[in-house]
C-alpha positions as CSV (number, residue, x, y, z in Angstrom):
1,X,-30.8,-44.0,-9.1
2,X,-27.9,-44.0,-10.5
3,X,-24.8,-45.9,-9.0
4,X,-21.6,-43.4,-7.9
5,X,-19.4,-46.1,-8.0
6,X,-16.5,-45.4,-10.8
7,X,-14.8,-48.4,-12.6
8,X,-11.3,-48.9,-11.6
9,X,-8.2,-50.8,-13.3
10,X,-7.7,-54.0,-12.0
11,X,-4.3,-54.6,-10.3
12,X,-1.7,-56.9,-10.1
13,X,-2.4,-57.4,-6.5
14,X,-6.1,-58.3,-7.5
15,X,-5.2,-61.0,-9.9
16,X,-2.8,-62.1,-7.1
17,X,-5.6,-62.3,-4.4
18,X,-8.1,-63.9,-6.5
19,X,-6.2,-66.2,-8.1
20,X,-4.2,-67.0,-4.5
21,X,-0.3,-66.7,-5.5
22,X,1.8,-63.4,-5.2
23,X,2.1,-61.1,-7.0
24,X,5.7,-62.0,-8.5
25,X,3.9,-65.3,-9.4
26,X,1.5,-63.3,-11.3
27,X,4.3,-61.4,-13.2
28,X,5.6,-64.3,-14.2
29,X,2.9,-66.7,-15.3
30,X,1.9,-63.5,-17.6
31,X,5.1,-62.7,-18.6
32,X,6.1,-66.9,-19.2
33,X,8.7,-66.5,-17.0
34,X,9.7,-68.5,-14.0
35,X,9.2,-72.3,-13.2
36,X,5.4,-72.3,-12.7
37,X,3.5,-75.5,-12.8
38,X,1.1,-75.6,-15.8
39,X,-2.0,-75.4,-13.2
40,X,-0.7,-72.2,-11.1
41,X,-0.4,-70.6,-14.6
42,X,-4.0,-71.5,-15.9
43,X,-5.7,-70.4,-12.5
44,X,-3.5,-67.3,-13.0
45,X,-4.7,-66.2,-16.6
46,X,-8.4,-67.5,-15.5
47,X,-7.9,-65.0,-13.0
48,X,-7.2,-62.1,-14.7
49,X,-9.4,-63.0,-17.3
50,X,-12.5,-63.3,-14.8
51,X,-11.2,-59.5,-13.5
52,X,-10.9,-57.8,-17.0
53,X,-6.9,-57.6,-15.8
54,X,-4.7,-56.5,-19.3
55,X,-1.4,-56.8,-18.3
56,X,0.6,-53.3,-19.2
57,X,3.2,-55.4,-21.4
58,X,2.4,-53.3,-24.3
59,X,2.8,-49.9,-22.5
60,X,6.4,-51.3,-21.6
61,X,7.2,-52.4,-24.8
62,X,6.0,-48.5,-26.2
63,X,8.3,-46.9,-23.4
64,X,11.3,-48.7,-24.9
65,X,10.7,-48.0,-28.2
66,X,9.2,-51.0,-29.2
67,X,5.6,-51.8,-30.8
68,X,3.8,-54.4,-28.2
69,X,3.1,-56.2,-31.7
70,X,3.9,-60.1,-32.1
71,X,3.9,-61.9,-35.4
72,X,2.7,-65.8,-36.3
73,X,4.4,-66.4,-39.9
74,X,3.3,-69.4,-41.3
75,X,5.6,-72.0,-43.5
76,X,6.5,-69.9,-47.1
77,X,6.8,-71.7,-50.0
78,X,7.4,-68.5,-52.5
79,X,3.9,-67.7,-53.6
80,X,2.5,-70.5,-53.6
81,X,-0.6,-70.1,-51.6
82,X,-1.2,-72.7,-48.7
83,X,-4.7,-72.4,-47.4
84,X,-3.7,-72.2,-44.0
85,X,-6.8,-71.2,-42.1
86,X,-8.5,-74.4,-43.8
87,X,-6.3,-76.8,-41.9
88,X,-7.7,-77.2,-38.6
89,X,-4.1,-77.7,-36.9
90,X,-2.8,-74.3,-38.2
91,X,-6.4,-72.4,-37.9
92,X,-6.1,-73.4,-34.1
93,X,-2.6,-72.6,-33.5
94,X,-3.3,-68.8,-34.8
95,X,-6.7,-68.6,-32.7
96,X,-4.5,-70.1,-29.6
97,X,-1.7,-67.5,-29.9
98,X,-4.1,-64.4,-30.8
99,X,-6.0,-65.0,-27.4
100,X,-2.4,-66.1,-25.8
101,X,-1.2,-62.3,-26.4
102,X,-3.9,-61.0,-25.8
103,X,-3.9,-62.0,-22.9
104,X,-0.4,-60.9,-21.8
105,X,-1.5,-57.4,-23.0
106,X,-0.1,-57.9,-26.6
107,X,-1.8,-58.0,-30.0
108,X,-0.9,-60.8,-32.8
109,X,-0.1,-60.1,-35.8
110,X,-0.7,-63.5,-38.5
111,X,1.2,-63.0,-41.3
112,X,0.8,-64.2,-44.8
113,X,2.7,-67.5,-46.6
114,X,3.9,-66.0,-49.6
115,X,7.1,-64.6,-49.2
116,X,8.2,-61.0,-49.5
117,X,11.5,-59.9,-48.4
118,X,10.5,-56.0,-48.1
119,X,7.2,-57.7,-46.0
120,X,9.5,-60.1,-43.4
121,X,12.5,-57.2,-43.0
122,X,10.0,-54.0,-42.6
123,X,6.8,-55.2,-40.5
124,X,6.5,-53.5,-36.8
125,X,7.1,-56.3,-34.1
126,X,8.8,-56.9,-31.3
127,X,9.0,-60.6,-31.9
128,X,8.1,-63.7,-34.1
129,X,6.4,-67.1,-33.2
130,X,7.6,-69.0,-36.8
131,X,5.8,-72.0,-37.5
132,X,7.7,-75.2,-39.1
133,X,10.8,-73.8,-39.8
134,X,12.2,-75.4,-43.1
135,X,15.8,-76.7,-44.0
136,X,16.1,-73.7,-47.0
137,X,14.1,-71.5,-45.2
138,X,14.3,-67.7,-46.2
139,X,11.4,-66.2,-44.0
140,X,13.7,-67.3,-41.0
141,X,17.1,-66.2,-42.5
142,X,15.5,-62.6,-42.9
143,X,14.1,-63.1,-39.5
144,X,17.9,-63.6,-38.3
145,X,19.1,-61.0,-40.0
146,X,16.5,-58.7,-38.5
147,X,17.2,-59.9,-35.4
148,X,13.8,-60.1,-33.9
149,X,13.4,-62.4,-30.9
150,X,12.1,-65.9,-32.7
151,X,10.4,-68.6,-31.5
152,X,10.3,-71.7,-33.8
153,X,6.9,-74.0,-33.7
154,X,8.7,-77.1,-34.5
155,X,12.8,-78.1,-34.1
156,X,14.7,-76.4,-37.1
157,X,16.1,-78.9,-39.4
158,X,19.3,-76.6,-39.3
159,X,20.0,-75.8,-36.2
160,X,21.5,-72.5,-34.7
161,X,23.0,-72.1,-31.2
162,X,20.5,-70.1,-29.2
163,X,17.7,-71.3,-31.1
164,X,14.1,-70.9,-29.3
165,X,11.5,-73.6,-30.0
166,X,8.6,-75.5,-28.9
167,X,7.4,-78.3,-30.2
168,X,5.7,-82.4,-29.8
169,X,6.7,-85.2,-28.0
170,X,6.4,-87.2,-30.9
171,X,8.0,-90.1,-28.9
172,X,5.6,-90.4,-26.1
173,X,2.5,-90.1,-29.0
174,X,3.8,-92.7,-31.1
175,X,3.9,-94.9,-28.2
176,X,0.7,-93.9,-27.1
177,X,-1.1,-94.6,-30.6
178,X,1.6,-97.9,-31.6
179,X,0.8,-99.2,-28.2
180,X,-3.2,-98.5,-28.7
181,X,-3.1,-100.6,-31.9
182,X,-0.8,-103.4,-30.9
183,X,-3.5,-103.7,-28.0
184,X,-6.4,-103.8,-30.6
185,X,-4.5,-107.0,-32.1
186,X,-2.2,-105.1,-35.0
187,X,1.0,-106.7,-35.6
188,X,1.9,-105.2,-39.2
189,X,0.9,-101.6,-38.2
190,X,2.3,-99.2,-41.5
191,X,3.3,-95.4,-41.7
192,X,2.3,-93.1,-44.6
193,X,5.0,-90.5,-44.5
194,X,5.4,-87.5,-46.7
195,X,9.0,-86.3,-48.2
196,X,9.3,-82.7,-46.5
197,X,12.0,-80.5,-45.8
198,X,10.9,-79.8,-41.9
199,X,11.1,-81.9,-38.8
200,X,7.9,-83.1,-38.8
201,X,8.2,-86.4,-40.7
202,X,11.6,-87.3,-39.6
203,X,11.2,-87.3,-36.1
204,X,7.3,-89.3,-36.7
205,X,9.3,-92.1,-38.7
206,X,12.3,-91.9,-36.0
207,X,9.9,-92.6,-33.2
208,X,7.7,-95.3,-35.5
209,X,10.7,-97.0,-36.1
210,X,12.1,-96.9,-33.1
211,X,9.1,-98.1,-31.1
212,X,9.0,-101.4,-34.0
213,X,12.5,-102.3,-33.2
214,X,11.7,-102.4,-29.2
215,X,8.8,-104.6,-29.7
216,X,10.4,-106.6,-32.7
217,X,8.0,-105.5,-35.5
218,X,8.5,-104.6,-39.4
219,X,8.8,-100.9,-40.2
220,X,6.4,-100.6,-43.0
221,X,6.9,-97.4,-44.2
222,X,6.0,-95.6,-48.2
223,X,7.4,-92.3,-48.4
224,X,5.2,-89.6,-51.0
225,X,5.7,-86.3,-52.3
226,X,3.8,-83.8,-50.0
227,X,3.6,-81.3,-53.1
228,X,1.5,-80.5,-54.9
229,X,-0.9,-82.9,-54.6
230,X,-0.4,-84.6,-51.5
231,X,-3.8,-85.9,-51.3
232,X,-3.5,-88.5,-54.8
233,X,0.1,-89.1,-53.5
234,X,-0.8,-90.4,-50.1
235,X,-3.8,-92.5,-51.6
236,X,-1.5,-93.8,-54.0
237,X,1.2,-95.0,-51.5
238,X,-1.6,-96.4,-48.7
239,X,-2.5,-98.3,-51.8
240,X,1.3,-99.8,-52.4
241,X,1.8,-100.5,-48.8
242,X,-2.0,-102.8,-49.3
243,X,-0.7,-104.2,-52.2
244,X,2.2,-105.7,-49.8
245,X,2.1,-109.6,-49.2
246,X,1.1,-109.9,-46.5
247,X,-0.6,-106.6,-46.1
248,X,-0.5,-104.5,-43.0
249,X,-3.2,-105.1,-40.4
250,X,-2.9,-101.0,-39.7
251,X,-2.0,-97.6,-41.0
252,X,-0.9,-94.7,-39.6
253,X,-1.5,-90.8,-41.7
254,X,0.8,-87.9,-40.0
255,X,-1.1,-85.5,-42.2
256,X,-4.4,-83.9,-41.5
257,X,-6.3,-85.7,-44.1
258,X,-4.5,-88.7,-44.1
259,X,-7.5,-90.7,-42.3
260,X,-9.3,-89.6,-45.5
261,X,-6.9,-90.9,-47.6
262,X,-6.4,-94.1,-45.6
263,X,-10.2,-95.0,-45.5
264,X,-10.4,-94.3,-49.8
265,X,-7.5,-96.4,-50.4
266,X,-9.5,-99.4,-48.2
267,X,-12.3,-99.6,-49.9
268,X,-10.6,-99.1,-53.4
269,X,-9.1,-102.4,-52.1
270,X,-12.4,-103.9,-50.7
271,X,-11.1,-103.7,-47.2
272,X,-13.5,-102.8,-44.2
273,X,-12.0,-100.9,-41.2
274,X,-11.7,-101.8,-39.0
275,X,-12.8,-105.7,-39.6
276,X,-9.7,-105.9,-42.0
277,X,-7.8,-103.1,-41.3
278,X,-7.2,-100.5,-39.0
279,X,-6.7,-97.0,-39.6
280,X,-5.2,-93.8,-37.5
281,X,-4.3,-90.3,-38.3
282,X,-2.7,-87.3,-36.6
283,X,-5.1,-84.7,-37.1
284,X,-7.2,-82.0,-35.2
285,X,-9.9,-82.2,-37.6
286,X,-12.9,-82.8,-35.8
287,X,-14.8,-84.5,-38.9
288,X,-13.6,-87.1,-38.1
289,X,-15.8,-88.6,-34.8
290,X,-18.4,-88.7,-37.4
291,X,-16.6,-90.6,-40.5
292,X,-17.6,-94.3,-41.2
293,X,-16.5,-95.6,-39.2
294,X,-15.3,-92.9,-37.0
295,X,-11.3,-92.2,-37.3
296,X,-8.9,-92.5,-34.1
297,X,-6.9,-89.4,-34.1
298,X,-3.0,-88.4,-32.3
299,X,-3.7,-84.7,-31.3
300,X,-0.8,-82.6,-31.4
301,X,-2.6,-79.5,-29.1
302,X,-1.8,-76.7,-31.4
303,X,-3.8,-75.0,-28.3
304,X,-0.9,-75.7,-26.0
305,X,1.6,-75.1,-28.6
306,X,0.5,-71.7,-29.2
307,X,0.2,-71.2,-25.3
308,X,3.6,-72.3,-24.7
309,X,5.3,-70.5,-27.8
310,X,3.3,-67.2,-26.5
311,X,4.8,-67.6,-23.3
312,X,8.7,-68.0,-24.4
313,X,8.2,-65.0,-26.9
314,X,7.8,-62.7,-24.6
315,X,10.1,-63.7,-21.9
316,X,12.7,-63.3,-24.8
317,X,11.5,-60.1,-25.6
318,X,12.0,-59.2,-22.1
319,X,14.8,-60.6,-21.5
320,X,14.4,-62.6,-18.9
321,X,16.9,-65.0,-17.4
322,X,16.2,-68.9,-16.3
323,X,14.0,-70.0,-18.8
324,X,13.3,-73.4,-20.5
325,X,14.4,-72.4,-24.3
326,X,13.0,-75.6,-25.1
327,X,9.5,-76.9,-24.6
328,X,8.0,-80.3,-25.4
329,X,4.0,-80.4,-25.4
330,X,2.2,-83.7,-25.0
331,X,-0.1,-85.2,-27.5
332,X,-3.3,-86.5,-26.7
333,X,-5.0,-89.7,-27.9
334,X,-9.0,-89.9,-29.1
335,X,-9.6,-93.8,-29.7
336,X,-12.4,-94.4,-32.4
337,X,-14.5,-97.2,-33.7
338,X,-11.4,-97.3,-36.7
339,X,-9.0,-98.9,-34.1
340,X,-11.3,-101.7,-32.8
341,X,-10.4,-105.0,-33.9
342,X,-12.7,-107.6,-34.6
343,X,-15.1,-108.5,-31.6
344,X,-14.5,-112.1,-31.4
345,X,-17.3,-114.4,-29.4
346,X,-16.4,-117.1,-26.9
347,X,-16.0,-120.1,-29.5
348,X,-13.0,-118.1,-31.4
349,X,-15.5,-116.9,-34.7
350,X,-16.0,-113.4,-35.2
């Protein structure tokens, strides 16, 4: 027998009841407006995702002549192609936003890193999540002069008043992972930084060096070119800070394949990790719980990036009033056998 019942449209109300907020709460986790903590807004979206609730964003955006389309550009460096998708931070931050708009009723556009003007100024959207904005960086200044609501993954190293970002509290992970290794018995701990014309490495060595003149330690730091081959580059400078004398007892990558790097350079130098030295990255890349030894690793949540970034988008797009234009996300810290010191027994030997 068949059943009589016909399939209705979930409703705000629904999502409301289920999830156990109003309805204005609702609007406005979906929407990333309002002052919601971070779990009302996650029961909210599990809620509407558990009723097949799509939120009509998209059919508002269409009655006001817009296209319920967002972008995700990616870092342009003319046409020279970046492999974007292979690098686990950036393949998770598009997968995040995708399902963060679909979500909210939109769809997510990712768009391409080599640059064409006729691309950036034509393209249907309503707005633009841009992902480390550069100091000379054209994909942004035809974004500007489009005037598409922008949201900037990462603080621009030229700032504009009204600019819209979200971005890592690199302070609060540097302590995390400086304080992990001082505990582990580092006392020379070194940073690997790459020359780049974004954010990224200037606020990592701002909060290294900062944390190492609050606890009185050296700043050990060897700059290397990030193009185009930043992998012999950074092998190359791990390999001048262990040439040091006295070495460091540590190292720190802010790259994802720095803990690759790291661990080549130490056993070009006959070094065991972490007997002799220990070793740390920033990365996503989940290779490495199963390196030898396994690597500790600084997450940056490009899932909670994306979330966030998704969220501020559209409460530009609709213009909506009291919200944070700037958002801090906080890193998370995976401890691996690479940042145990030496297991000493009870008679002081190792």
């Amino acid at each position: 027998m068949r059943s009589s019942r016909v399939w209705q449209r979930p409703t705000l109300g629904a999502v409301a009841e289920r999830a156990g907020v109003s309805t204005a709460t609702v609007s406005n986790a979906l929407n990333g407006t309002g002052r919601l903590s971070e779990p009302t807004r996650q029961r909210v979206l599990s809620a509407a995702r558990e009723l097949g609730y799509v939120h009509a964003s998209t059919a508002r955006a269409l009655a006001r002549g817009g296209t319920g389309v967002l972008g995700l550009t990616m870092t342009a460096y003319g046409d020279l192609p970046v492999p974007y998708t292979e690098i686990p931070y950036y393949a998770q931050l598009a997968l995040g936003a995708i399902s963060a708009a679909h979500e909210r009723g939109y769809l997510l556009m990712v768009m391409p890193s080599s640059l064409s003007p006729w691309m950036w100024l034509n393209t249907p959207m309503d707005g633009v999540i841009h992902v480390d904005p550069r100091a000379d960086d054209p994909v942004r200044s035809l974004l500007r002069e489009r005037g598409v609501p922008m949201v900037c993954d990462g603080r621009p190293p030229q700032p504009h008043w009204g600019d819209v970002w979200v971005d890592i509290d690199y302070d609060a992970g540097l302590r995390l992972l400086l304080d992990h290794l001082t505990e582990a018995g580092a006392r020379r701990i070194a940073l690997s930084q790459p020359l780049h014309d974004n954010e990224y490495p200037r606020l990592i060595g701002r909060a290294y060096a900062s944390w190492c003149a609050e606890h009185d330690l050296p700043t050990l730091v060897e700059e290397y070119a990030s193009l185009p081959d930043y992998f012999t580059a950074e092998r190359d400078a791990v390999s001048r800070l262990l040439n040091r004398d006295p070495r460091p007892d540590a190292v720190i990558g802010i790259y994802s394949d720095s803990g690759h790097n790291i661990l080549a350079a130490a056993r070009h130098h006959g070094l065991r990790v972490p007997q002799d030295l220990l070793v740390a990255c920033i990365s996503e890349d989940p290779d490495y719980a199963a390196t030898t030894p396994p690597v500790t690793t600084l997450s940056l949540r490009p899932d909670r990036v994306s979330d966030e970034a998704v969220d501020l988008l559209i409460a530009l797009i609709n213009a909506r009033t009291c919200v944070d234009r700037h958002r801090l996300v906080q890193p998370v810290l995976a401890p691996r056998r690479s940042t145990r010191g030496p297991v000493r027994r009870g008679n002081g030997t190792l």
